[in-house]
N, C-alpha and C positions, 0 to 999 in steps of 0.2 A: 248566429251564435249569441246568446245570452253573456250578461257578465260575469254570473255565475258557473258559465262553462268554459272562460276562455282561460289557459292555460298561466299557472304562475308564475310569473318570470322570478328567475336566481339569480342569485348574484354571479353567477359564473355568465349565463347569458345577457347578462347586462353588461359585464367587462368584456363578452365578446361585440359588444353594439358599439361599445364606447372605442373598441382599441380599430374594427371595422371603418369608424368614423375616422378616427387619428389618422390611420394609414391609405385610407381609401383605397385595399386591397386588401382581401380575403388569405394572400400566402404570406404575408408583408405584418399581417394582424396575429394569425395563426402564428408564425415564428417568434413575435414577439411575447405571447401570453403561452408559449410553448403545452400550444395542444394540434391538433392537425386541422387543413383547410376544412375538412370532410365537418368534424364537428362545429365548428362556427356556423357551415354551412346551414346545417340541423339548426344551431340554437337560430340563426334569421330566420330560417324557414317558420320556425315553430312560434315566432314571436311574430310575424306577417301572419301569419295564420289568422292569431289568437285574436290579433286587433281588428283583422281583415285591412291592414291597412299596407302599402310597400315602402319600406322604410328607404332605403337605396332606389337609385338608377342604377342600372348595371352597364355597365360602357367595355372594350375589348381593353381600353386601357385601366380599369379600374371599375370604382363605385364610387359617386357619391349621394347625397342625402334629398332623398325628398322633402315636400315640406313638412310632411307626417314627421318625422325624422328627424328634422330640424328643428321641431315641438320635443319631441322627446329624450334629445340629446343633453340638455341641460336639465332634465328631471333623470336621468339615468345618472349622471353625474354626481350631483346632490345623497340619490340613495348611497350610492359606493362612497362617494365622504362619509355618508352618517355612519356608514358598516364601518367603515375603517378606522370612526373616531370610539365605535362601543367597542371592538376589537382593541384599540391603544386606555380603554378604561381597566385590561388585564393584563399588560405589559407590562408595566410601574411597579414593583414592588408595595 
């Protein structure tokens, strides 16, 4: 896959990677950004895909981060600050 074809990541799928990370549990992630395990599911899936890379180990007790993952976890981070700070530039009166 080209860079051209690989899939745009959202801000909703980035706050599912980052909350993923925090909890290191998919039902633990999912209840806290109150949407269901199933879709977080999806946005990893779709996000491994896109890079070809696997961001998580997957363990019976949990998840945590490869070192793909562990690259991208503070550049996941950074964009959601920035969203949240051009979001807080129309809050203000």
């Amino acid at each position: 896959m080209t860079k051209y074809e690989r899939t745009a990541f959202s801000t909703e799928m980035l706050r599912s990677f980052v909350a993923i990370s925090d909890h290191q549990h998919l039902t633990d992630a999912a209840d806290t950004l109150g949407r269901t395990q199933s879709a977080l599911s999806v946005h990893l899936r779709k996000m491994e895909d896109s890079l070809g890379v696997r961001l998580f180990n997957r363990h019976a007790r949990g998840m945590t981060l490869t070192a793909e993952g562990d690259k991208m976890l503070p550049v996941a981070r950074r964009i959601l600050s920035e969203v949240a700070r051009l979001n807080d530039l129309f809050d203000a009166p």
